[in-house]
Residue, then its C-alpha position, 0 to 999 in steps of 0.5 A: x521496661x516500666x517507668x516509676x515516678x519521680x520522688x525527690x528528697x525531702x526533708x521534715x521534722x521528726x516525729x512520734x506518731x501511731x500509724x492506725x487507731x484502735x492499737x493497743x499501748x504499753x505502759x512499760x518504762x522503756x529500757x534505755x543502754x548506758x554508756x559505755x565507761x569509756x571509748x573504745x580507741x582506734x588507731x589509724x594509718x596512712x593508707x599504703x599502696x604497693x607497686x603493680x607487678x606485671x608477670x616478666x616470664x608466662x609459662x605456656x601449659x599451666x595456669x598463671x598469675x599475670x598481675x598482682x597489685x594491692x593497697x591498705x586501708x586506714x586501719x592497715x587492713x590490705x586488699x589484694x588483687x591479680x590477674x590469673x590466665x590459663x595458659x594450657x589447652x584444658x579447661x581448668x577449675x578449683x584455682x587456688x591461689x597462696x598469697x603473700x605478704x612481705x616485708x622489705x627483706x622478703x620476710x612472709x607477714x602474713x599468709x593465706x590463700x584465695x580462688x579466682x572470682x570465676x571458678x572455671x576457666x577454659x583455655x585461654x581465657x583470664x580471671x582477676x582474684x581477690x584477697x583481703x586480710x581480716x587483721x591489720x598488717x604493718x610493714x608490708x613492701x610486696x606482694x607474692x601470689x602463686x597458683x598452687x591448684x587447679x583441676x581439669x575440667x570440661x564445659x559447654x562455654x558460652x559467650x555473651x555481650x555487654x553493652x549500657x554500661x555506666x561507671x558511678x564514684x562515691x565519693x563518701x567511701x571511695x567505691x566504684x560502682x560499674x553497672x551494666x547489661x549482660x545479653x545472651x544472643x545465642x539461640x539457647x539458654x545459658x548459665x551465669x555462674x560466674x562475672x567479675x571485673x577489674x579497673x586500671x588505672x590511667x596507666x593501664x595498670x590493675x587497680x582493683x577487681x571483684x565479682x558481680x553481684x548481682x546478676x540474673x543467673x539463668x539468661x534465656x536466649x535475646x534477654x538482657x539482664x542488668x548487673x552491678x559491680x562494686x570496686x574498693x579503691x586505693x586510696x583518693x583515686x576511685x574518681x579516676x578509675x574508669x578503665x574497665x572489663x569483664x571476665x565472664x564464666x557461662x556455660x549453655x544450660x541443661x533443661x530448666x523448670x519453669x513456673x507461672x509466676x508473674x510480677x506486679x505490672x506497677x512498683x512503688x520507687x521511694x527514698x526512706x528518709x535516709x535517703x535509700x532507696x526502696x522499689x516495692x512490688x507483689x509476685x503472684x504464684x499462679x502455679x500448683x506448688x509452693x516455691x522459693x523465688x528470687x527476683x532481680x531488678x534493673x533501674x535503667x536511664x532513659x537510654x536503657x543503660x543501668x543505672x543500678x542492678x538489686x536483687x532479693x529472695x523472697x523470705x517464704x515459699x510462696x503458695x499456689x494462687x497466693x501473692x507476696x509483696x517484696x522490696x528491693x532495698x539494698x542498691x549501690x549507685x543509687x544510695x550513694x550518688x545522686x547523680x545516679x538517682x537523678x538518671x533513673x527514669x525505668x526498672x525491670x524485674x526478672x525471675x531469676x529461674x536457675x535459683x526459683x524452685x520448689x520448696x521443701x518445708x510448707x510454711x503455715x499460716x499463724x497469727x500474732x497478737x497485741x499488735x503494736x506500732x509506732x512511727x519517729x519519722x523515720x522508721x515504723x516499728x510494729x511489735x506483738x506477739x507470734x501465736x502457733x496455732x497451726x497445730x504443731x511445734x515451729x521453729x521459727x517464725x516469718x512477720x512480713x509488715x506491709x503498708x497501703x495507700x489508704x487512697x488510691x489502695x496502692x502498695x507503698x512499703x513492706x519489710x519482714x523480720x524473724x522469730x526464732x523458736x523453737x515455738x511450740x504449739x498454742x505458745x507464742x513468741x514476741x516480734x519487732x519488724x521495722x519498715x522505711x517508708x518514704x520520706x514525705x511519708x503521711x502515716x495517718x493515710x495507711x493501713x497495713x497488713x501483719x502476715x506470719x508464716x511459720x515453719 
């Protein structure tokens, strides 16, 4: 693992300020939105919980719902969540799941159906699943779920260990956040396409469930990679939920492709001003083909248990012998707990082989024009023009902004936006990309770099 320094948080005065010299001003009278004539009225509600149910009879050969519990938010939207087993001798997948909600006389409110979280199940084993009503439902009492579908199936199921597991609270918005390592100790590769969890309460019954995300999809034999799971909670008891496990669907993997790819030995770990946290670092394609890369990150404590797990695509095919900067900017734990901000002292980065592959658009290389920027001590608006003149009509555009110690030369911020098209040759487009820098950030110490790519 590698180590990133340590930044605190700071606080200044906003500002208004050019990040370079030399650009070019606009004299326009900026637009400013009115008001709305009047506000929007929200009615709330005191959040509800229902009763967990525990399964009294499990028919042996089929698949069944073994628990069912579920709560409502303050806007009387319900989150529902179970636990199905396969309790037959075949591998099954396609679960499909009808949920219920009823009322005190057993009356259905509200009806729709679900899959478990892991598609696949091979005999014996569990999957929570997981519900939620896009409308407000008032008078619920219970909940009914029915498996109403399943597929045989077969696999080539794999096991796989846990271990750093570490259970973060955010108290702002009473998540839970349980994070930790998923290692492969068997002598081949193997396939994740499927993780989730579930957490109990102190009694032992189900609380809450929901799939992983992220996790490193292809695990090559003795590699630990992180993961992270984020648990609503009912309400006022995300703080006591801490009972967890894991429900894991792997399967050994068939011949995978591999490419000489490698990331920047150094990555540059800050907080934005809004107190998010970013790590920002380079891939170089040293291979012969254009391709589109995801990547994972790991944000460790001393220990080695995960703090905090982040992953992105990178948002264009990357060519042979070029470099793309890229940052991780969306974290759980660590936007929302300082504690878990406090612990991070290691990352590492992992291509992600099972979705990295080679790419069926070229992009090309384009310009932009009138470039622009500006600095209000919290985010750095670049703006311009995107010019084709690659010689043929676009449909859409690429703008990745980057951000350089003007010092030490060292990486320090890069986001990327979108202009769609179409965009026809020798025509141009305008474009707005936004970056976070960090927080202490000194804009008179920066240059930048505006790359477009078009396809």
């Amino acid at each position: 693992m590698r180590a990133f320094s340590r930044l605190g948080f700071l606080l200044f005065c906003a500002m208004l300020l050019v990040l370079c010299t030399g650009c070019g001003r606009s004299d326009a009278t900026p637009e400013v939105a009115g008001a709305p004539a009047s506000p929007t009225q929200q009615t709330f509600f005191v959040p509800s919980e229902l009763n967990p149910t525990v399964a009294s009879e499990v028919v042996p050969g089929q698949v069944n719902v073994r628990e069912t519990t579920g709560f409502s938010d303050e806007y009387n939207y319900w989150y529902v969540y179970g636990l199905v087993s396969n309790d037959s001798e075949q591998a099954v997948s396609g679960i499909e799941i009808e949920i219920k909600l009823l009322d005190a006389n057993g009356n259905v409110l509200y009806t729709d159906t679900t899959n478990t979280a892991n598609l696949t199940l091979s005999a014996g084993e569990s999957s929570p699943f997981t519900f939620y009503t896009y409308e407000s439902v008032s008078g619920v009492e219970s909940v009914g779920a029915a498996v109403i579908n399943s597929l045989p199936t077969s696999i080539g199921r794999a096991t796989l260990d846990f271990s750093g597991v570490r259970v973060w609270y955010d108290e702002a918005f009473n998540d839970v956040y349980v994070s930790g390592n998923v290692t492969n100790n068997n002598a081949e590769a193997v396939n994740i396409h499927g993780l989730a969890g579930t957490l109990r309460d102190a009694n032992g019954a189900l609380a809450t469930a929901n799939v992983a995300y992220p996790f490193l999809h292809h695990l090559e034999a003795g590699i630990s990679a992180p993961f992270n799971i984020m648990f609503d909670a009912p309400y006022d008891q995300g703080a006591a939920l801490t009972d967890y496990a894991f429900y894991l669907d792997a399967e050994f993997a068939s011949a995978t492709t591999y490419y000489s790819l490698v990331t920047s030995q150094e990555h540059y770990g800050y907080l934005d001003a809004y107190e998010d946290f970013h790590l920002v670092g380079i891939l170089t394609n040293n291979s012969d083909a254009y391709l589109n890369v995801r990547l994972l990150a790991g944000i460790y404590d001393e220990a080695g248990n995960c703090i905090d797990a982040s992953s992105l695509f990178l948002p264009m095919a990357v060519a042979p012998g070029e470099s793309m900067p890229y940052d991780f900017d969306l974290w759980g734990a660590l936007d929302s707990s300082r504690e878990a901000y406090a612990s991070a002292t290691q990352f590492e980065i992992f291509i992600d082989w099972y979705s990295t592959y080679e790419a069926y658009l070229i992009p090309s290389v384009i310009s932009t024009t009138d470039d622009n920027n500006t600095y209000d001590g919290y985010t750095a608006t670049f703006t311009g023009n995107v010019l084709n003149d690659s010689g043929r009509d676009l449909d859409s555009a690429t703008i990745i902004v980057s951000l350089y110690d003007l010092t030490t030369g060292e990486l320090i911020a890069t986001d990327y936006s979108h202009a769609t098209g179409p965009i026809s040759n020798n025509s141009a487009v305008p474009y707005t990309a936004n970056l976070y820098p960090q927080a202490d950030f000194d804009p008179t110490n920066v240059e930048f770099t505006i790359t477009t790519y078009g396809q």
